[in-house]
C-alpha positions in Angstrom: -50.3 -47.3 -294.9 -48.3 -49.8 -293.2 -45.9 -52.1 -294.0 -45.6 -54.7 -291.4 -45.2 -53.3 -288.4 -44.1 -49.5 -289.9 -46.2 -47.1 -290.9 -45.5 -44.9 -294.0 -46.9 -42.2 -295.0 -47.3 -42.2 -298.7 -47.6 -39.0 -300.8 -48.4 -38.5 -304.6 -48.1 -41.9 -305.6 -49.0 -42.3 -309.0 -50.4 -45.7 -310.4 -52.4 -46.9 -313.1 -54.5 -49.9 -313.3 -55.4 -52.7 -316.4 -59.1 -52.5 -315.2 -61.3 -52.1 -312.9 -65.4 -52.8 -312.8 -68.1 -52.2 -310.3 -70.7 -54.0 -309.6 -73.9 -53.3 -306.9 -72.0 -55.2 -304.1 -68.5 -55.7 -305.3 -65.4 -54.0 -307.2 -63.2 -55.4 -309.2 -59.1 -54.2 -309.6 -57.5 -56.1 -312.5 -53.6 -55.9 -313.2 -52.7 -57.9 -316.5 -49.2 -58.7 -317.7 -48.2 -60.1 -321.2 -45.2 -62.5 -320.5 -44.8 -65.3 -318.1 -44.5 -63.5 -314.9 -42.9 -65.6 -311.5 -43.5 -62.4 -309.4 -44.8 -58.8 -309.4 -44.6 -55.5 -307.5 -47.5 -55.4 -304.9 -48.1 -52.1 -305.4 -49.6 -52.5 -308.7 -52.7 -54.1 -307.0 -52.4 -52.5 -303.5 -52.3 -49.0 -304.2 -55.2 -48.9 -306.4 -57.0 -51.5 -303.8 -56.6 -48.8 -301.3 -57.8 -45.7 -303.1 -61.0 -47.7 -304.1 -61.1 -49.2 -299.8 -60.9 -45.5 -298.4 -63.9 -44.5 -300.9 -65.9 -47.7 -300.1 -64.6 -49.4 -296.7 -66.7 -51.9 -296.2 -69.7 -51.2 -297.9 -68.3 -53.1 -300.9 -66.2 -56.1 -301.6 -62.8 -55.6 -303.4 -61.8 -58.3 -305.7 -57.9 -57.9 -307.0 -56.9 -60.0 -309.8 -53.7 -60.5 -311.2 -53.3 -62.2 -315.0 -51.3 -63.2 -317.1 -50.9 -65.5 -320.0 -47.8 -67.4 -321.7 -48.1 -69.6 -324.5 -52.0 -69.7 -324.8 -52.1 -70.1 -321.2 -54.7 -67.6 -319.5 -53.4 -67.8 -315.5 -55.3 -66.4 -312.7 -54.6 -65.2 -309.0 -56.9 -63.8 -306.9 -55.5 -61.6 -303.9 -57.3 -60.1 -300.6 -55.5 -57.7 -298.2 -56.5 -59.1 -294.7 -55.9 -55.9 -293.3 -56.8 -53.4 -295.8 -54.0 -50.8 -294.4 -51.6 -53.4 -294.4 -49.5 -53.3 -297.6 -48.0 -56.8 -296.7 -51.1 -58.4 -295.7 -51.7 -59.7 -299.1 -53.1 -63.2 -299.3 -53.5 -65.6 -302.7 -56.7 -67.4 -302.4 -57.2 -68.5 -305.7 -55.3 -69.8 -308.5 -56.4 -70.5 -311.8 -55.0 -71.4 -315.5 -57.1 -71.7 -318.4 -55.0 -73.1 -322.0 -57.1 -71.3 -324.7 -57.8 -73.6 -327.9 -58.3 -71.8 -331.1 -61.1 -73.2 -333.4 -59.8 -73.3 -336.9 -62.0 -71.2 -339.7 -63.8 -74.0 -342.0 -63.7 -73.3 -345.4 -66.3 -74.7 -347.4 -64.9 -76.1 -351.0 -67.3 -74.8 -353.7 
């Protein structure tokens, strides 16, 4: 891969990813986090981004996702690598936050 303008040669990573779906003509790499997050570790979307782009190039379009939620508060980035062997090429193009609102049980008095 490279990282800016070095390239590394990475051997026996190890990774593991939250989710990840396929669809006819797209894939998508979810990485989900549990606490109010202000940054995270590129890594955890690139590496499995690129095992998934040398299997499928271009053939496919990879989605990457990164959530998390605070305080009923769903928030959503969306990421693309503009050059897929570019670790530092990632890009947000999306942001999203959804507040979740929990509908209360009724009880019926008998």
């Amino acid at each position: 891969m490279k990282l800016g303008d070095k390239n590394i040669d990475v051997k026996g990573s190890q990774y593991e990813t939250d989710g990840c779906y396929e669809s006819e003509n797209k894939i998508l790499v979810i990485e989900c986090k549990t606490n109010k997050i202000n940054n995270f570790n590129i890594r955890q979307l690139y590496y499995p981004y690129r095992t998934i782009y040398d299997y499928v190039k271009e053939k496919k379009e990879i989605i990457t996702l990164f959530i998390t939620t605070y305080e009923n508060i769903i928030y959503i980035w969306k990421f693309i690598f503009t050059n897929p062997l570019d670790l530092t090429s990632i890009k947000c193009v999306s942001f999203n936050r959804y507040k979740l609102q929990l509908l209360e049980k009724a009880v019926s008095k008998t």
